[in-house]
C-alpha positions as CSV (number, residue, x, y, z in Angstrom):
1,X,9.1,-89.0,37.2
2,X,7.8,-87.8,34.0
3,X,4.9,-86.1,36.0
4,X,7.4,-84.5,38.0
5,X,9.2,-83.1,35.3
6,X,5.6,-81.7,34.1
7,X,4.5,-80.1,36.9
8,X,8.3,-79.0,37.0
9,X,7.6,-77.0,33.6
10,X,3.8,-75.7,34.5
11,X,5.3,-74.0,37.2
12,X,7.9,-72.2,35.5
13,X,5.7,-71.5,33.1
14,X,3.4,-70.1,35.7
15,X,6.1,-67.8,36.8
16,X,7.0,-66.6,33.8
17,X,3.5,-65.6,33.2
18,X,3.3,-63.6,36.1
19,X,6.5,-61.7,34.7
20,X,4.4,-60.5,31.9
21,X,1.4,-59.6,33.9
22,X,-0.2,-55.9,34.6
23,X,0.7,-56.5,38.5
24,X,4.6,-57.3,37.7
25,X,4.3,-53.7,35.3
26,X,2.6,-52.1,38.5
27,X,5.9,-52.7,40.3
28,X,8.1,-52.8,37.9
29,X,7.1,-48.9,36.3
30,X,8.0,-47.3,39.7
31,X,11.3,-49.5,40.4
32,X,12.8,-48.4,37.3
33,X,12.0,-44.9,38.2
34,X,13.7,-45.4,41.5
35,X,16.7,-46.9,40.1
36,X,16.9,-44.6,36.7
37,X,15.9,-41.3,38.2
38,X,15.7,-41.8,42.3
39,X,15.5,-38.0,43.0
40,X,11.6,-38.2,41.2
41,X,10.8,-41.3,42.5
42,X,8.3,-39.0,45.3
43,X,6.8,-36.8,42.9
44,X,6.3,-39.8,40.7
45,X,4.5,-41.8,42.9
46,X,2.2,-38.4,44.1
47,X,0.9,-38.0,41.1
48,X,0.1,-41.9,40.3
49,X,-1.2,-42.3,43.6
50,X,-3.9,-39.0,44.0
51,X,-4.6,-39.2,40.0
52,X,-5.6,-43.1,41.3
53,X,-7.7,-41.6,44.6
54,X,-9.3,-39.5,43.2
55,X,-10.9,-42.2,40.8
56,X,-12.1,-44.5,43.8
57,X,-15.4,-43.4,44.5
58,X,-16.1,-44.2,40.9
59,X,-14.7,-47.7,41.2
60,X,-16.4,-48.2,44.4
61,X,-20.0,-46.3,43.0
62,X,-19.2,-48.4,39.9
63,X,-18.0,-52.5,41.5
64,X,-21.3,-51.9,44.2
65,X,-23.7,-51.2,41.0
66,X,-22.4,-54.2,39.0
67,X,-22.6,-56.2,42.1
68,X,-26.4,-55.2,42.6
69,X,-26.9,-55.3,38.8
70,X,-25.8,-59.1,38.7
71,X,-27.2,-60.6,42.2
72,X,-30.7,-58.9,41.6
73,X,-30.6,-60.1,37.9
74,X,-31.0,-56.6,36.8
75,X,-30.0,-57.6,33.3
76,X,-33.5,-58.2,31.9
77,X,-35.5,-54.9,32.8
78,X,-32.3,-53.1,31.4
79,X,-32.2,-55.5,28.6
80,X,-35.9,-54.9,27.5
81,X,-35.6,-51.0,28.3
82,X,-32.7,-51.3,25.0
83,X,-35.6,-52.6,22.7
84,X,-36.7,-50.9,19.7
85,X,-35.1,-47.8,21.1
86,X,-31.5,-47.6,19.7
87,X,-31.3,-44.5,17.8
88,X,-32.8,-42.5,20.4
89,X,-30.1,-44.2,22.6
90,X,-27.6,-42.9,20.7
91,X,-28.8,-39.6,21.3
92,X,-29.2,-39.3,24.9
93,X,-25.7,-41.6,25.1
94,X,-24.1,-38.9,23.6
95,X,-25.8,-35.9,25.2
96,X,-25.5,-37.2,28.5
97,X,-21.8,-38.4,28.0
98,X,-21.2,-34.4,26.9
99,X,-21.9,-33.4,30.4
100,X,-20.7,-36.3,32.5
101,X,-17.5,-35.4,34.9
102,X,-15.4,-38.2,33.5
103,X,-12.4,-38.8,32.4
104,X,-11.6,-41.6,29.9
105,X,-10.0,-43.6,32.4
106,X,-13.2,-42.8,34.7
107,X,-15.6,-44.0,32.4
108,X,-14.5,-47.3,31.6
109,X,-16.3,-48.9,34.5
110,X,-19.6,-47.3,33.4
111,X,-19.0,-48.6,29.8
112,X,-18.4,-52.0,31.3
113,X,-21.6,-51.9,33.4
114,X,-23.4,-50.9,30.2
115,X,-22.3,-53.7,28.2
116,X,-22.3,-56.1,31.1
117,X,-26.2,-55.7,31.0
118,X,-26.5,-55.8,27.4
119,X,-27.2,-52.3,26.3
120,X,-26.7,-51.5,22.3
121,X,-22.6,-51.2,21.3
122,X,-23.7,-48.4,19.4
123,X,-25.2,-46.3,22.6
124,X,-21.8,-47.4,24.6
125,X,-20.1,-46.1,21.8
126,X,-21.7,-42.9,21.6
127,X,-21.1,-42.3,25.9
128,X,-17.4,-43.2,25.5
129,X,-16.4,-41.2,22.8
130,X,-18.4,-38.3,24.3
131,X,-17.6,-38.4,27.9
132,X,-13.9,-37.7,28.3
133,X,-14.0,-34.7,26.2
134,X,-15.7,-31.8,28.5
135,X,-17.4,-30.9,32.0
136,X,-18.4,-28.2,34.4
137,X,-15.2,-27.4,35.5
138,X,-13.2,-28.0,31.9
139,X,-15.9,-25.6,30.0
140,X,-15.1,-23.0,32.6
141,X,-11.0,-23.1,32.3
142,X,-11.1,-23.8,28.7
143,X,-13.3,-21.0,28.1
144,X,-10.8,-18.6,30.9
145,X,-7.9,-19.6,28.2
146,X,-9.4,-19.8,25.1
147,X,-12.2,-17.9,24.8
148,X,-16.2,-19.2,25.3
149,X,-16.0,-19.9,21.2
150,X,-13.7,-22.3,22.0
151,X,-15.3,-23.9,25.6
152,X,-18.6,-24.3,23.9
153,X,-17.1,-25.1,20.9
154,X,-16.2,-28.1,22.1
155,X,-18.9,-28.9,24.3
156,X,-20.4,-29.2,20.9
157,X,-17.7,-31.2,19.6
158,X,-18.2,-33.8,22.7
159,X,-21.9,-34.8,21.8
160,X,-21.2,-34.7,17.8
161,X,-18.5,-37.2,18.1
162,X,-20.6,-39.2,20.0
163,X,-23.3,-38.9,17.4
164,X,-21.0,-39.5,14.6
165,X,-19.4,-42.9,16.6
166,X,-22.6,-44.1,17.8
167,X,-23.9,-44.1,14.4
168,X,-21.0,-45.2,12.4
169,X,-21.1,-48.6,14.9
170,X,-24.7,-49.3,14.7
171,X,-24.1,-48.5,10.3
172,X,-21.5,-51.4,10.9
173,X,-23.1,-53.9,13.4
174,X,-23.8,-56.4,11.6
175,X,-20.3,-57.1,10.9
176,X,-19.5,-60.4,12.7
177,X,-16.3,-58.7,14.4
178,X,-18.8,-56.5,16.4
179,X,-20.5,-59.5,18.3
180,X,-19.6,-60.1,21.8
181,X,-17.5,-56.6,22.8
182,X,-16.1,-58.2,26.1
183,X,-13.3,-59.8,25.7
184,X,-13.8,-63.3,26.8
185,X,-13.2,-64.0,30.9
186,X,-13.5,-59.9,31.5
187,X,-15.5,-60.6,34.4
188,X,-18.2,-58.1,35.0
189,X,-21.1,-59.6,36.1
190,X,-22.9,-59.0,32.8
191,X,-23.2,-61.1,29.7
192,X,-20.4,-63.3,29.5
193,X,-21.8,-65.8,32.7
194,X,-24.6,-68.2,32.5
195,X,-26.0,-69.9,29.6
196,X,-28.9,-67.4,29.5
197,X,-27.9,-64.0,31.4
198,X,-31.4,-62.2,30.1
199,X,-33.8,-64.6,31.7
200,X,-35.7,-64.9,34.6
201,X,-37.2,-62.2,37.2
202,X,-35.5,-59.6,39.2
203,X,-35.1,-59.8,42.6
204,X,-34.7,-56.4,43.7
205,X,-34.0,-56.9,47.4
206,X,-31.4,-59.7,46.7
207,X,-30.0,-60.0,50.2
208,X,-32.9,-61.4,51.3
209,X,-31.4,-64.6,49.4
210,X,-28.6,-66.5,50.7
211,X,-27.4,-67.7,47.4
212,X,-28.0,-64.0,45.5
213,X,-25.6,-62.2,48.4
214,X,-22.7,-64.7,47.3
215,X,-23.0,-63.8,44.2
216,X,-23.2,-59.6,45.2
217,X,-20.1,-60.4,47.4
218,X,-17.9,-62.7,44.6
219,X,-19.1,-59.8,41.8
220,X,-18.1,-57.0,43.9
221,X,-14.8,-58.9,44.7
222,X,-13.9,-59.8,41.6
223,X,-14.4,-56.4,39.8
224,X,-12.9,-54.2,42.4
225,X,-9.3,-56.1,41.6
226,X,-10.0,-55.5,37.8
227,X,-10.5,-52.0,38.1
228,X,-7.5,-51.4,40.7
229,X,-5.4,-53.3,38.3
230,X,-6.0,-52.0,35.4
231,X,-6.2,-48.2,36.4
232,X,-3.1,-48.5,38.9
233,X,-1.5,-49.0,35.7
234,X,-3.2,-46.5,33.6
235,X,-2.1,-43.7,36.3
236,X,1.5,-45.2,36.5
237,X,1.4,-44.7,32.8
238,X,-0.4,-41.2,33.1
239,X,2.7,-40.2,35.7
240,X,5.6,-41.2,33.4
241,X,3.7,-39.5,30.6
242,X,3.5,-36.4,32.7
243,X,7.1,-36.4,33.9
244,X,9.3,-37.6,31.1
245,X,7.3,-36.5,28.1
246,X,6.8,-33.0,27.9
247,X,3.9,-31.9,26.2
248,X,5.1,-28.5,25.0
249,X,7.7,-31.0,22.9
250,X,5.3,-33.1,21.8
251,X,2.7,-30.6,20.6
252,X,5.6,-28.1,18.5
253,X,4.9,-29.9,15.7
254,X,1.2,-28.6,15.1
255,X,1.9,-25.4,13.3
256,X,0.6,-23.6,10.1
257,X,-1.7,-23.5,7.7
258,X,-4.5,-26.1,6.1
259,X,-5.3,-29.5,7.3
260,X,-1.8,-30.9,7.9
261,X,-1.1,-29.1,11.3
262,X,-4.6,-30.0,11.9
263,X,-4.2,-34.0,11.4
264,X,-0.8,-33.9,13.0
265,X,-2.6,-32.1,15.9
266,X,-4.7,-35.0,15.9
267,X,-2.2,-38.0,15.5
268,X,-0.2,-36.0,18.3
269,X,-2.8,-35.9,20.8
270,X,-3.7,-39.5,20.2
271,X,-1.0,-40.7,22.2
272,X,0.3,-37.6,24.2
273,X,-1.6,-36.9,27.8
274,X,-2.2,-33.7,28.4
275,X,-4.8,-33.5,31.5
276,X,-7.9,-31.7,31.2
277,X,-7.5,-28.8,33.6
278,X,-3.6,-28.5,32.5
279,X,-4.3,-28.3,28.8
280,X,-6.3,-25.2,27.7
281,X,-3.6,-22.8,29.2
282,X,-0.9,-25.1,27.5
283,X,-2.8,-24.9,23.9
284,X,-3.4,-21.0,24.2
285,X,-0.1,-20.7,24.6
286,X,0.8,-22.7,20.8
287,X,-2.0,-20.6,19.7
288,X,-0.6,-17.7,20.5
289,X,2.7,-19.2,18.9
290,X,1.2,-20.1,15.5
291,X,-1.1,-23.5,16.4
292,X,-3.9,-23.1,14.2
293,X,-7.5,-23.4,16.2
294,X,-8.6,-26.1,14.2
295,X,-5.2,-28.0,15.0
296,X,-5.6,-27.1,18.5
297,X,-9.2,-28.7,18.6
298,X,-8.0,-31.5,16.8
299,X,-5.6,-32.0,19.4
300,X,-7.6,-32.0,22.4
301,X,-10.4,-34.1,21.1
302,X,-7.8,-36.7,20.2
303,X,-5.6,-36.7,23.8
304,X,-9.1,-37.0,25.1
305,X,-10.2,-39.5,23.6
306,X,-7.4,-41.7,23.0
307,X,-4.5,-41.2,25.6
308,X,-2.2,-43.8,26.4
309,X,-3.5,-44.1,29.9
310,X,-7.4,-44.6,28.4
311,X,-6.3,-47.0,25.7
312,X,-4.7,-48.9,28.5
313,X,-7.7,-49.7,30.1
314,X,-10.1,-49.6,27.0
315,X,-7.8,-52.6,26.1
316,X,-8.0,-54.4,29.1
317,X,-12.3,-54.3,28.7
318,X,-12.7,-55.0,24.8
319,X,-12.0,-57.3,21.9
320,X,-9.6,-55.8,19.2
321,X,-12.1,-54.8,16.7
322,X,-13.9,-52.8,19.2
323,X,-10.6,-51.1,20.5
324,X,-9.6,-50.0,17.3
325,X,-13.4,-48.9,16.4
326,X,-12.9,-46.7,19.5
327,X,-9.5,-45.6,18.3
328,X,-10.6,-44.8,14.8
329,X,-13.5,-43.0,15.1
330,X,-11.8,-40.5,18.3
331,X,-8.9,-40.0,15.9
332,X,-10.8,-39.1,12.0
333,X,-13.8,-37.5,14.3
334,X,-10.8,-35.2,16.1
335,X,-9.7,-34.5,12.5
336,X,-13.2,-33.8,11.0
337,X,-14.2,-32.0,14.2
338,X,-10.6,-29.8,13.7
339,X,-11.5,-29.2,10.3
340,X,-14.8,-28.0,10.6
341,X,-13.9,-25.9,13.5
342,X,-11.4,-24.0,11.3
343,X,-13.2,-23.3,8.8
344,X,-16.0,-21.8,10.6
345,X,-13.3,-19.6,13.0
346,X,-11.2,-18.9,9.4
C-alpha cells in the first residue's frame, strides 16, 4: 500500500514537472496569445516559426558536426590543437566571430561544440561576445542608415569586445566558479561523458564501426531535441518581444548628453530585441531625435549581445557564473565601447 501511495506521489510530481518545463512554455506562450489577443495569433506564430527556419541549417550543420565530433573521438586532436596557444586564440576567436553571419541565438550551438571538445573558455568567450554584433549584410544597412563611421565603427566594436571578454575570462580563470562551463547533463557529446573524453585515437571514418555509428546516431538525436527546444522558445520569446514591446518605447529613454543616456542606452538594449536588419533605421531615427551616437552604440552592442531571446538559450547551455560572465562583460563592454565611440565622434 505504502508503495502505492509512493509511486502515487512520483507521478504527480512527475507531472508537475513537466508543467514547469520549456516544452509546456512552448505551448503555453502561443495559447495565451490565442486566448488574450486571437486576432495576432497568425502573425505571431509567422514570425516565431520563419525566425526558427531560418536557424535550421545551423542546427542541423551544427547536431551532424557534434555527432561526428563525438563518434570519431575528435575531442583529442582539437584538444591538443588548444595547447600553449590561448592568447592567440583569443585573437582569431574574436576576429573571426566579427565576421561570422550569426545571430546570438545562432551561435550558441557553435559555442556548445567548442566547449564540448574542450577548447579554452576564454577563446569561447571572445567568439560569443563577438559574433552576434555584425555581418555582411548588417555592415551594409547599418552603414545605408547611419553612415560607414558608424557600420565600421562597430565592426570594430565586434572584435574589441571580444578581445576585451576573452581576456577578462582567461585574467579570471583560475577562479574555481570557471571550471566546468556546461552545466551538468547539457548533453553535447563533448566533455561532460566518459571518465576520460581526451583519450584515445580518432577514428576518422567512424561508420565503419558498429558501436561508433550508435553513438553518431544517439549524439545527433539527442542534441537536435536540445537545440529545437531551446530555440523554439527563444523565437517564441523573440515574437512576443517584437509584437507587444515596442522598441521605439523602449529606446525613448536614451537621450542627452554625457554618459547617462549612454549606460541607459546600454541597460535598455540589454533586455529589449531589436533585430539586426530592423535596427539601424530604428536608431537613425532617435539619433535624429536627440539619441546621442555613443548611446546609440551602446545600445546596439548590448541588444546584441544580451537579448532576452540569446540569454534564453545562453542559460539553457552554461552554469551561472559563466552566464553572468557573458552578461557582464556584453553589458560594461557596450558601455565602454559607447563611451569611447562618443568621444571620438564628439
Amino acid at each position: 500500500m505504502s508503495e502505492l501511495v509512493l509511486q502515487g506521489f512520483r507521478n504527480i510530481h512527475r507531472n508537475i514537472e513537466w508543467i514547469y518545463s520549456v516544452w509546456f512554455l512552448i505551448i503555453l506562450v502561443p495559447l495565451s496569445i490565442c486566448f488574450l489577443d486571437p486576432t495576432n495569433i497568425l502573425p505571431f506564430v509567422e514570425t516565431a516559426f520563419f525566425a526558427l527556419s531560418n536557424t535550421l541549417p545551423y542546427i542541423a550543420i551544427a547536431v551532424l558536426l557534434l555527432g561526428y565530433l563525438k563518434a570519431s573521438g575528435a575531442e583529442t586532436v582539437v584538444a591538443k590543437a588548444f595547447e600553449g596557444r590561448e592568447s592567440r586564440m583569443i585573437v582569431m576567436a574574436a576576429l573571426f566571430g566579427g565576421l561570422a553571419p550569426f545571430c546570438s541565438c545562432e551561435v550558441i550551438p557553435f559555442v556548445a561544440g567548442l566547449l564540448a571538445v574542450g577548447a579554452p573558455l576564454s577563446a569561447v568567450m571572445a567568439f560569443w561576445l563577438s559574433s552576434p554584433l555584425i555581418d555582411p549584410p548588417t555592415l551594409l544597412i547599418t552603414a545605408s542608415a547611419l553612415g560607414w563611421t558608424f557600420s565600421i565603427a562597430k565592426a570594430i566594436a565586434a572584435v574589441a569586445l571580444g578581445l576585451i571578454g576573452g581576456f577578462a575570462v582567461r585574467h579570471i580563470l583560475t577562479a574555481k566558479i570557471f571550471s566546468n562551463p556546461l552545466k551538468p547533463g547539457t548533453s553535447f557529446g563533448g566533455c561532460c561523458g566518459g571518465p576520460a573524453p581526451f583519450s584515445g585515437t580518432p577514428r576518422w571514418p567512424f561508420w565503419k564501426e558498429p558501436e561508433r555509428r550508435e553513438i553518431f546516431a544517439r549524439q545527433s538525436l539527442e542534441n537536435a531535441f536540445f537545440l529545437l527546444k531551446w530555440l523554439s522558445f527563444a523565437y517564441l520569446l523573440e515574437a512576443v518581444l517584437i509584437h507587444y514591446v515596442p522598441a521605439e518605447i523602449i529606446a525613448s529613454a536614451v537621450g542627452g548628453d554625457g554618459i547617462l543616456p549612454i549606460i541607459t542606452g546600454a541597460m535598455v538594449g540589454a533586455p529589449a530585441y531589436v533585430n539586426s536588419y530592423a535596427a539601424p533605421p530604428l536608431v537613425a531615427g532617435l539619433v535624429e531625435q536627440g539619441m546621442t551616437q555613443g548611446a546609440a552604440m551602446a545600445f546596439m552592442i548590448a541588444g546584441a549581445v544580451s537579448s532576452i531571446p540569446a540569454m534564453a538559450a545562453v542559460w539553457s547551455l552554461v552554469r551561472g557564473p559563466i552566464f553572468l560572465a557573458y552578461l557582464g562583460l556584453g553589458i560594461s563592454g557596450a558601455i565602454l565601447i559607447g563611451s569611447i565611440f562618443q568621444f571620438m565622434v564628439s
